[in-house]
DOVOLUM-766738 format. One record per residue: residue in three letters; y, x, z of N, C-alpha, C in turn. Coordinates in steps of 0.05 Angstrom, whole numbers, plus 5000, padded with zeros to 4 digits. Example, Ala and Ser with C-alpha at 12.3 -4.5 7.8 and 13.67 -1.06 7.14 Angstrom:
BEGIN
ALA488652645156491052465156493452645156/SER495552575142497952735143500152585157/
This chain:
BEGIN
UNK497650165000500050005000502550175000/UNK501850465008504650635005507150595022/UNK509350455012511150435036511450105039/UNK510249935040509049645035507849635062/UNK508849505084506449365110504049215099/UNK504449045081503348885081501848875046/UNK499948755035498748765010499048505004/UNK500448524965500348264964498248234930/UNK496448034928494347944918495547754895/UNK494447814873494547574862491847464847/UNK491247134855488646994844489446804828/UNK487046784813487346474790488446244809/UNK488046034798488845684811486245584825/UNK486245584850484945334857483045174839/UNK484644984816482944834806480645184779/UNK481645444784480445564767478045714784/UNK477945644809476845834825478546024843/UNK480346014835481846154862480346464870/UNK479646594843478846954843481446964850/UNK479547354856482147504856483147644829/UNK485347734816485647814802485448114801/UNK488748224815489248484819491348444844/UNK492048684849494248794872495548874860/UNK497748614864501848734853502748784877/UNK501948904890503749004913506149204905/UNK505249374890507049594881509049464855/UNK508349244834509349184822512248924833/UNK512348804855513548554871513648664895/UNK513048824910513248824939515748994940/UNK518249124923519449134935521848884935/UNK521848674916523148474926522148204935/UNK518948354942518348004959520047904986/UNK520647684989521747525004519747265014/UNK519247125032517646895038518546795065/UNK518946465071519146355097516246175100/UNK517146145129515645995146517545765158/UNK516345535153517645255167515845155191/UNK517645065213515744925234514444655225/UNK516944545195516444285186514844395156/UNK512744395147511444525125509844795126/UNK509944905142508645155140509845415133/UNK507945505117508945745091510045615072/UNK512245575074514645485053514945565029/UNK516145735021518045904993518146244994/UNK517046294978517146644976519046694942/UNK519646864938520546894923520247334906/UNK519847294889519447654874520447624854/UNK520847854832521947924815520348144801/UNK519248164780517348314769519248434742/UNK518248704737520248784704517248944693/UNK517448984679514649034656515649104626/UNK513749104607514249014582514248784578/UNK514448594560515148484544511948214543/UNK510548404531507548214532506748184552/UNK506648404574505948294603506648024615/UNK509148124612511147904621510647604609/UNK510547634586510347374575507247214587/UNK505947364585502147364587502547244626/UNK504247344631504047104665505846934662/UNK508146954652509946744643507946464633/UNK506146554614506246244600502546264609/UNK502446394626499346294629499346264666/UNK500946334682500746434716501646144734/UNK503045974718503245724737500545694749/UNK500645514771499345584796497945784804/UNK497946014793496746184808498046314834/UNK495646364854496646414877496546794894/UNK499646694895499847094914499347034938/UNK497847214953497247104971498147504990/UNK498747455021499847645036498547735047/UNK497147945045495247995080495348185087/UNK495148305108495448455137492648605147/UNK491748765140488448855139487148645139/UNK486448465127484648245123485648075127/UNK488247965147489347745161491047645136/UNK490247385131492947225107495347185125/UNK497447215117499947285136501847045112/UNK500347005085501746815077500946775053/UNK500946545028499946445015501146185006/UNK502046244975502546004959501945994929/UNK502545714918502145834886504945824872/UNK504745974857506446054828507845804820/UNK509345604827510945384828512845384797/UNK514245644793516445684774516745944771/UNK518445934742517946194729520246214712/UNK522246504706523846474689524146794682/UNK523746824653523946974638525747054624/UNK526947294632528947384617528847584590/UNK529147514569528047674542530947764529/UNK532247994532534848104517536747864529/UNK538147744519539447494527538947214527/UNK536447214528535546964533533646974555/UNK533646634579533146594589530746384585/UNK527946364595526446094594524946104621/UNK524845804636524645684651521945564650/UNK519345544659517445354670516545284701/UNK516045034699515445014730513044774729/UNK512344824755510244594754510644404768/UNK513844304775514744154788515743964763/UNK515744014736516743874717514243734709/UNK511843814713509143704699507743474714/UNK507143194702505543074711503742964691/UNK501142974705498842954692497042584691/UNK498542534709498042174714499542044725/UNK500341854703502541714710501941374712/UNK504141444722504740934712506740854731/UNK506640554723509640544726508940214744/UNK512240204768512039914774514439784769/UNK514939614763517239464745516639174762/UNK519539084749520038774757518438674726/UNK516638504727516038284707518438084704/UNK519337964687520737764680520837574661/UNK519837274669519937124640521837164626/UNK522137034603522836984588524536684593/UNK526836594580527436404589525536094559/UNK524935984587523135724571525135484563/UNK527435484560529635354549530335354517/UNK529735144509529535174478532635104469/UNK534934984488537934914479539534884505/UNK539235214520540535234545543135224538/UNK544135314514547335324509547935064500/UNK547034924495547434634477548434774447/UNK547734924433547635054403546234834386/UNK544534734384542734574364543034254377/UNK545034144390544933894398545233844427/UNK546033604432547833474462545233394468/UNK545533474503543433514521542733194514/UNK540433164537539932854541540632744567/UNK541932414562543932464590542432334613/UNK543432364630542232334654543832064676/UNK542231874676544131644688546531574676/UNK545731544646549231554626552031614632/UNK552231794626555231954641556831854618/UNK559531754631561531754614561931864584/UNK561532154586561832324565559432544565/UNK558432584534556132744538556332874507/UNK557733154507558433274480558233544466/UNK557733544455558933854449561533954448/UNK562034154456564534254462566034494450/UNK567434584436568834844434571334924454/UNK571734624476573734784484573734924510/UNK571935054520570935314537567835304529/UNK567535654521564235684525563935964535/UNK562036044538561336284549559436474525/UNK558136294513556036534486556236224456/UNK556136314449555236134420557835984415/UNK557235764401560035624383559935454401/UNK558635294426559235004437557535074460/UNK559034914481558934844515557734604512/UNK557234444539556834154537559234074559/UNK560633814551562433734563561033514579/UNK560733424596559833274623562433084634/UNK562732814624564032674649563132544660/UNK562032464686560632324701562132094719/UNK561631814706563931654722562931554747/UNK560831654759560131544783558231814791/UNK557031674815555931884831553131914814/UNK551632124815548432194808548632164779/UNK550432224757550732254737551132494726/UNK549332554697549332784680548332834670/UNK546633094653545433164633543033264642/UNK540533194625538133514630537933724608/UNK538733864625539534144607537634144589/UNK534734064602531534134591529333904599/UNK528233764600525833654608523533714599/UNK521433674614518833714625517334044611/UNK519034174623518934424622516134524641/UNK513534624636511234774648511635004661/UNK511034844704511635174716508435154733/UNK508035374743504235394755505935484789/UNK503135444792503835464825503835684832/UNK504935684859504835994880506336234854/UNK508736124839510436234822513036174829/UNK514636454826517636414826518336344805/UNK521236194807522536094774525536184794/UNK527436164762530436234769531036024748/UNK532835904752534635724733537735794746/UNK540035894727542435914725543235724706/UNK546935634702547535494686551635654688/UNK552335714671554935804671556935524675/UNK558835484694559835194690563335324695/UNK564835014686566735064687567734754697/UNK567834684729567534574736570834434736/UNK571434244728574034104719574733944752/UNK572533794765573633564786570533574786/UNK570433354822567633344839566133624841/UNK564333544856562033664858559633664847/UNK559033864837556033854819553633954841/UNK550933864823549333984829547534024812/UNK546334274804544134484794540834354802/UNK539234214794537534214809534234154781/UNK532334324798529634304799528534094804/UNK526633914784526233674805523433644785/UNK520433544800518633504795518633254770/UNK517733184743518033124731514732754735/UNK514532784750512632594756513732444781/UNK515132534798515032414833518632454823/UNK519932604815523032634818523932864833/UNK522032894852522033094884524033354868/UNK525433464886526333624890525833884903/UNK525434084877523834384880525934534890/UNK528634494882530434754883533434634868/UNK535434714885538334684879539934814884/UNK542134724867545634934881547134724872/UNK549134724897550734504892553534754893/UNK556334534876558734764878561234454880/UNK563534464894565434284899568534504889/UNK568434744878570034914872570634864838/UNK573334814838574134734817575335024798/UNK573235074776573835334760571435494752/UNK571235724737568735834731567235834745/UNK564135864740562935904766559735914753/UNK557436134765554736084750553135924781/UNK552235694773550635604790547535724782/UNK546035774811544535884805541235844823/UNK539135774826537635674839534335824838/UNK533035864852530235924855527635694858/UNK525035644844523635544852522435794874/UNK520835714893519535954918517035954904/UNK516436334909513436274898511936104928/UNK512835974937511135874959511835564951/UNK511735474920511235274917508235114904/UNK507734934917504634904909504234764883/UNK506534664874506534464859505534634828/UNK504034534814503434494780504334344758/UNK505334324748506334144716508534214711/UNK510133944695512433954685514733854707/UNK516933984696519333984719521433934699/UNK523833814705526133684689529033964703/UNK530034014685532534244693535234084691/UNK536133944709539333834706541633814723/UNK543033704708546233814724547133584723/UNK548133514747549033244759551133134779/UNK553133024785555032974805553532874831/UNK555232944851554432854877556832714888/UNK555832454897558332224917560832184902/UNK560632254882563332164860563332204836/UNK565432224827566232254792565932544791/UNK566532654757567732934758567832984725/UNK567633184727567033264698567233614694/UNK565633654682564933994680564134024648/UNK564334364640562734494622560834634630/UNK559334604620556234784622556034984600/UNK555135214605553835364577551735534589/UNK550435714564548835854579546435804597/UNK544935574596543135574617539935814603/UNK538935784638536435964636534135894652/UNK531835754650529335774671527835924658/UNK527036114678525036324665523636384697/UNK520836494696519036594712521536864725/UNK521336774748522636934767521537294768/UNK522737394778521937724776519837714796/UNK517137894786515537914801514538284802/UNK512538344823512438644820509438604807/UNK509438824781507738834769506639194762/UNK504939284757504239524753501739554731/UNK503039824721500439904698498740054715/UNK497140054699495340234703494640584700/UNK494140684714494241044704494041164679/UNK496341244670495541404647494441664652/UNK492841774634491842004649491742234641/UNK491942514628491242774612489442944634/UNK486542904620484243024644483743314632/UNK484943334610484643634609487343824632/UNK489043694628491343834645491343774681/UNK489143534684488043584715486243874720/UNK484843864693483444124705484044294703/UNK486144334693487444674696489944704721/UNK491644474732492844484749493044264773/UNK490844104768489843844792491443654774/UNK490543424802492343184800494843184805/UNK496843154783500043174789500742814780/UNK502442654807502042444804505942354792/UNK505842224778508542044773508541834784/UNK509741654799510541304793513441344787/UNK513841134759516040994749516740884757/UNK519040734777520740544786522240334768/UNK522140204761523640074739523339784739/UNK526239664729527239374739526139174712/UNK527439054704525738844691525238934660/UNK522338944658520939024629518238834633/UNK518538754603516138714589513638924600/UNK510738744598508138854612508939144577/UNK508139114556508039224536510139494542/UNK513039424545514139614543514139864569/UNK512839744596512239884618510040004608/UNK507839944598505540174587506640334573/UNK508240314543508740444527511340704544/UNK512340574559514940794567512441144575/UNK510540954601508741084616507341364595/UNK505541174569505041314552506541644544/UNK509241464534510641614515511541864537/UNK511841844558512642054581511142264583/UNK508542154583505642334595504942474571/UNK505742434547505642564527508442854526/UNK509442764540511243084537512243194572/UNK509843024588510443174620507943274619/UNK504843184603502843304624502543684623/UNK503643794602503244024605506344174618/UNK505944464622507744554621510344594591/UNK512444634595514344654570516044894578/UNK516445104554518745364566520745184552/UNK523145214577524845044567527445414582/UNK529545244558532245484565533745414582/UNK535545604594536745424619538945264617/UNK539645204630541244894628543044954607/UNK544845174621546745194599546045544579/UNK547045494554546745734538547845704519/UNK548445944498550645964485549546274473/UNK550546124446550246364419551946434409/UNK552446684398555247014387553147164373/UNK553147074349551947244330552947544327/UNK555347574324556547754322556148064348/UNK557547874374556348034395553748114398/UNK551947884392548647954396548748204384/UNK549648184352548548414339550348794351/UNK552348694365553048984371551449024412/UNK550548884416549149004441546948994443/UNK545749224460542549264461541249124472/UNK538349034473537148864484536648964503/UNK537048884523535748964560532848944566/UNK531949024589529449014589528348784595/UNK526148654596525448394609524048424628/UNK525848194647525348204676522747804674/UNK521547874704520447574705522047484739/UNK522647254742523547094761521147034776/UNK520047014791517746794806518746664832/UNK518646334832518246294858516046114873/UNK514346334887512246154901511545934915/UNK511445724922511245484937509045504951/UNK509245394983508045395005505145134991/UNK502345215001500944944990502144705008/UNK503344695018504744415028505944245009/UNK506944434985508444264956505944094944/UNK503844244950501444024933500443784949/UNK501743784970501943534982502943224968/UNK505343404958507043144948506043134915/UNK503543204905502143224874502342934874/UNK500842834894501042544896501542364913/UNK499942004911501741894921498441784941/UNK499441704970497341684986496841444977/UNK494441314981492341084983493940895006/UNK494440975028493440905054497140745059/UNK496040485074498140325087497640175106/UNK500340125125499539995152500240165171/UNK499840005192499540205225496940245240/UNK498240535246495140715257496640915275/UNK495640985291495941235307496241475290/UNK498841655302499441825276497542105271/UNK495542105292494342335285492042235269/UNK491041935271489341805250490241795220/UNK493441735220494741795193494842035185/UNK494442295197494942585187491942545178/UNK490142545194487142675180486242495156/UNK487242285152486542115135487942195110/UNK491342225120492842355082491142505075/UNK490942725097489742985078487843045075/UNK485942835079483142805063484042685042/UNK486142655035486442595002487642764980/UNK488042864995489343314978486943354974/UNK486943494941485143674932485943884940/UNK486843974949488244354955487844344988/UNK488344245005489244215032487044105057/UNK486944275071484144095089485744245112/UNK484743945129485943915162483844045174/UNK485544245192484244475214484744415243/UNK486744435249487744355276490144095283/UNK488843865286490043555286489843485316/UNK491443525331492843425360492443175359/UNK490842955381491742685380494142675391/UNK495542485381498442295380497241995369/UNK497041865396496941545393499041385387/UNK501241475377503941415374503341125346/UNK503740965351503140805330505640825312/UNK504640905282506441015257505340825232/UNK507740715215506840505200507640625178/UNK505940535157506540775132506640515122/UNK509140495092510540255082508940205053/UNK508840085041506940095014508839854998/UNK510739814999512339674986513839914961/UNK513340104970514140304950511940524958/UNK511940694931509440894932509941204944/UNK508441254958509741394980507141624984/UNK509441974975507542224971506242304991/UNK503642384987503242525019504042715036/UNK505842895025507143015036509842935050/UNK512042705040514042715048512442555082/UNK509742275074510142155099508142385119/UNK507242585113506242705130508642835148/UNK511342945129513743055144515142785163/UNK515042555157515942285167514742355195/UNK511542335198509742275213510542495237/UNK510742755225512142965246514642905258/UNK516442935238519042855252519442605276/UNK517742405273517442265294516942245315/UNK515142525324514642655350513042475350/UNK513742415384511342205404513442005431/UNK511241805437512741655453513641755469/UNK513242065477515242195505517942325494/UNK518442365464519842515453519042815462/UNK517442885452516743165447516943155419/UNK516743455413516843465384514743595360/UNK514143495350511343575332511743735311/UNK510043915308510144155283507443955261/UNK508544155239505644055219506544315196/UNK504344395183504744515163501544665153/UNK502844825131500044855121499745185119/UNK497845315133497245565137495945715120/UNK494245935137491946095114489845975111/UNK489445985093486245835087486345525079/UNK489445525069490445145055489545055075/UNK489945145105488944945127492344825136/UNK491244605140494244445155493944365182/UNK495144435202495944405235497944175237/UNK497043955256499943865263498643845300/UNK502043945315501143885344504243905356/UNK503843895378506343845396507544105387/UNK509544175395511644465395511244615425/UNK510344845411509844945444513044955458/UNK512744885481515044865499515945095510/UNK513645395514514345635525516145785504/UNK517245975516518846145494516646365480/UNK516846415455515546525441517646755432/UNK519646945425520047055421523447115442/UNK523847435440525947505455527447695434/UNK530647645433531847735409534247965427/UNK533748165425535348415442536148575419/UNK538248685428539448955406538348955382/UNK538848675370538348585339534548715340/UNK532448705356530148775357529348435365/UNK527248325349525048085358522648205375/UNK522648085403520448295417518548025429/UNK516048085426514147865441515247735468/UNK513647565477514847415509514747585522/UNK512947825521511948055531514248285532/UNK515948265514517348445503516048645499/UNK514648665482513648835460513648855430/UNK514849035411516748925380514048805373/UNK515848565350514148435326513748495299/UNK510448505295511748645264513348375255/UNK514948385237516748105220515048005205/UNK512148105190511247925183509347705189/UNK508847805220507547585232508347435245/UNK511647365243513347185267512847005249/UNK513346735274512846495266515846275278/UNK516246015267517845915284516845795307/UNK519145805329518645805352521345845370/UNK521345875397523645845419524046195428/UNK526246235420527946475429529846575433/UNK529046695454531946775475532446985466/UNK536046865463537447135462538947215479/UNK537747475482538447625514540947675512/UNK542347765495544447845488547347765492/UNK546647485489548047265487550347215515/UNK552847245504554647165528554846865533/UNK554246855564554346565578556246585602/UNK556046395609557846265632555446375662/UNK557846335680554546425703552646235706/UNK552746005707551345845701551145575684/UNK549245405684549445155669548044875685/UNK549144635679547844425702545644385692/UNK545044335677542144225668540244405679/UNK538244225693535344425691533344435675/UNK533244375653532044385633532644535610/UNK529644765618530144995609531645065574/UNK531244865556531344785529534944785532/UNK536344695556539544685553540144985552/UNK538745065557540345415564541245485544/UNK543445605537544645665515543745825504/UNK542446015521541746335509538746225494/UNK537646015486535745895483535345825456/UNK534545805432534245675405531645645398/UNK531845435376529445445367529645465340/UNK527445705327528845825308526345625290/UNK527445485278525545235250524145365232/UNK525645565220525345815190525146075196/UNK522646225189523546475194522946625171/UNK524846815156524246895130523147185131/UNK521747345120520747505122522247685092/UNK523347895096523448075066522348365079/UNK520048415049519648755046522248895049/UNK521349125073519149145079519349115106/UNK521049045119521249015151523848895162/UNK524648585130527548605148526648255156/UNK528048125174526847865183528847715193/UNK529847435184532547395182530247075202/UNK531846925225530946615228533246465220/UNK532946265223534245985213534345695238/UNK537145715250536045615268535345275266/UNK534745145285535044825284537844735286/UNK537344645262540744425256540544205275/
């Protein structure tokens, strides 16, 4: 290892077997960098490799997930995969990551009828009237879409038009009916009404004289089946209004495709999961979006960086530089969030830890603390295993203590209380055990440490040792070749 503490490894992927390759220790170790999180583990490392040209390219476009891994005469001191990559060639820059790639996707969307109104605007002819209203017309003189409104005078009470009759709705279904009005005198009302009995599904009444969209819901918690009549009608007096614009259509419902999938690009970098969020589409056009996506996310793409810019001129009077490679490693805690958990409801949260992560292909639970803390994981939206495993931590426990989780050597993941003792002592810019005895930096971990150093007051009221000022708890601790070690405290 030479002037290197530590040896760093590099192996295939996981999904390739996870060999070893060779030792770049000498090629990266003098600008490896890597942290440790109390919330995630082995976090983010970061190196910088320069080479020729084909080398370079040959890990560039083949080394996504592969994993460098740290060790200490046999001890893994740290371990991630190959996340991103950026290649510098003379003056150009290219970018891959495996945070841009997903390999199975789909999507959940609002469904939305269609509106079942064959003359919501009154365009092709004057509604049919309803308890013979005074006046029942076509109109040009206010509309909202097309050449004609319907004009409505109603000379008594319960008089008006049906926008629509015996319109087909099914049960345990939402409906929406709107109508654009331009309400002259009285009060109207908007209403749903069973086309057999008369009964009344759903209304909006308005006594506001001026524009206005009335607007109404059948509940999907209606039992009813058949035809239903859509009309607009006065209440306890006269009036007279314009209508335009009407709409009954099947109310928004949540609907989902099914997985799209590229199983050749699971096996070279696992399951990388998408869900699409998206508001009201057609069943057709929610598959096809899904499709058309997974066709240019499931693999990797070298893409240039955001911004760039061409000088023919200049290009040609300067030399090409050498090519450097960028790498930054990710903690296996990122393959947490590949996908999206199964699991919903409430459970005791150390029952919710061993259960996510029996659903990681990369990740197996080693050391899981019970916490009976009852933790409800939400399934109204689709939810990664990684962010609710960070949820599940951050929540501590019913005493408020506070819980670590992350993922170690051997893709093992720990979650347990925070040890409460002090773990490290920080003197004359030296990190020394509880013991005070020095640390190497690459085996510190986060944890509680005092800094001796530290000017205080002669005393403090609290007895609880955690108030002491001279006291932190350091969340992050970064490690750089070959012995420098920076923490990060809690915000």
């Amino acid at each position: 290892m030479g002037d290197f503490p530590v040896q760093l490894e590099l192996l295939n992927s996981v999904p390739r077997g996870n060999r070893f390759i060779r030792d770049v220790t000498a090629a990266i170790g003098h600008t490896w960098r890597r942290s440790i999180r109390s919330y995630g583990g082995f976090w983010v490392g970061t190196c910088k490799l320069a080479g020729s040209t084909t080398e370079l390219l040959d890990i560039f476009l083949n080394g996504l997930m592969y994993e460098i891994r740290e060790v200490d005469a046999g001890l893994i001191t740290w371990e991630g995969i190959i996340s991103e990559m950026s290649v510098t060639i003379g003056k150009q820059r290219w970018v891959r990551s495996i945070f841009e790639v997903f390999n199975a996707m789909r999507s959940i969307y609002s469904s939305i009828g269609n509106s079942m109104l064959t003359n919501g605007g009154g365009e092709s002819g004057v509604w049919t009237g309803y308890n013979a209203p005074t006046t029942l017309e076509q109109s040009t003189a206010w509309r909202t879409q097309g050449t004609y409104s319907i004009h409505i005078v109603a000379g008594a009470d319960d008089r008006g038009a049906y926008v629509q009759q015996n319109v087909a709705i099914t049960a345990k279904t939402p409906y929406d009916a709107r109508l654009s009005c331009n309400v002259v005198s009285g009060t109207w009302q908007l209403a749903i009404v069973r086309a057999d009995t008369g009964a009344l599904l759903a209304d909006a009444q308005t006594d506001e004289v001026g524009e206005i969209v009335l607007r109404c819901r059948v509940s999907d918690g209606n039992d009813f089946a058949g035809n239903v009549h859509m009309r607009i009608a006065t209440v306890g007096a006269t009036g007279e209004i314009y209508c335009d614009a009407g709409v009954f259509q099947r109310g928004a419902i949540r609907a989902e495709t099914a997985w799209a999938e590229d199983i050749p690009s699971q096996e070279e970098f696992g399951r990388i999961e998408e869900v699409l969020l998206r508001a009201g589409m057609t069943t057709s056009a929610a598959n096809a979006e899904v499709q058309t996506l997974l066709q240019t996310r499931a693999w990797p793409r070298s893409m240039p960086a955001d911004e760039f810019q061409a000088n023919f001129e200049r290009a040609l009077l300067q030399a090409e530089g050498p090519a450097r490679l960028d790498i930054t490693v990710a903690g296996y805690f990122a393959t947490l969030n590949f996908i999206h958990t199964l699991l919903a409801g409430t459970d005791g949260a150390s029952d919710h830890v061993n259960a996510l992560v029996a659903e990681s292909a990369f990740v197996t639970a080693r050391l899981v603390e019970t916490n009976t803390m009852p933790f409800q994981i939400d399934d109204r939206a689709p939810e990664r295993l990684g962010d609710t495993l960070l949820d599940i931590a951050r929540a501590g426990d019913a005493s408020g203590n506070r819980w670590n989780i992350g993922v170690y050597e051997g893709r093992a993941l720990d979650y347990g209380m925070a040890n409460t003792g002090l773990s490290y002592h920080y003197r004359n810019g030296t990190l020394l055990s509880e013991a005070q005895t020095p640390v190497q930096p690459w085996l510190a971990r986060p944890g509680w440490v005092r800094l001796d150093d530290a000017p205080v007051a002669p005393g403090f009221d609290s007895s609880n040792i955690f108030d002491d000022p001279r006291w932190l708890f350091a969340e992050e601790v970064e490690f750089q070749m070959p012995d420098q070690l920076r923490f990060r405290r809690q915000s």
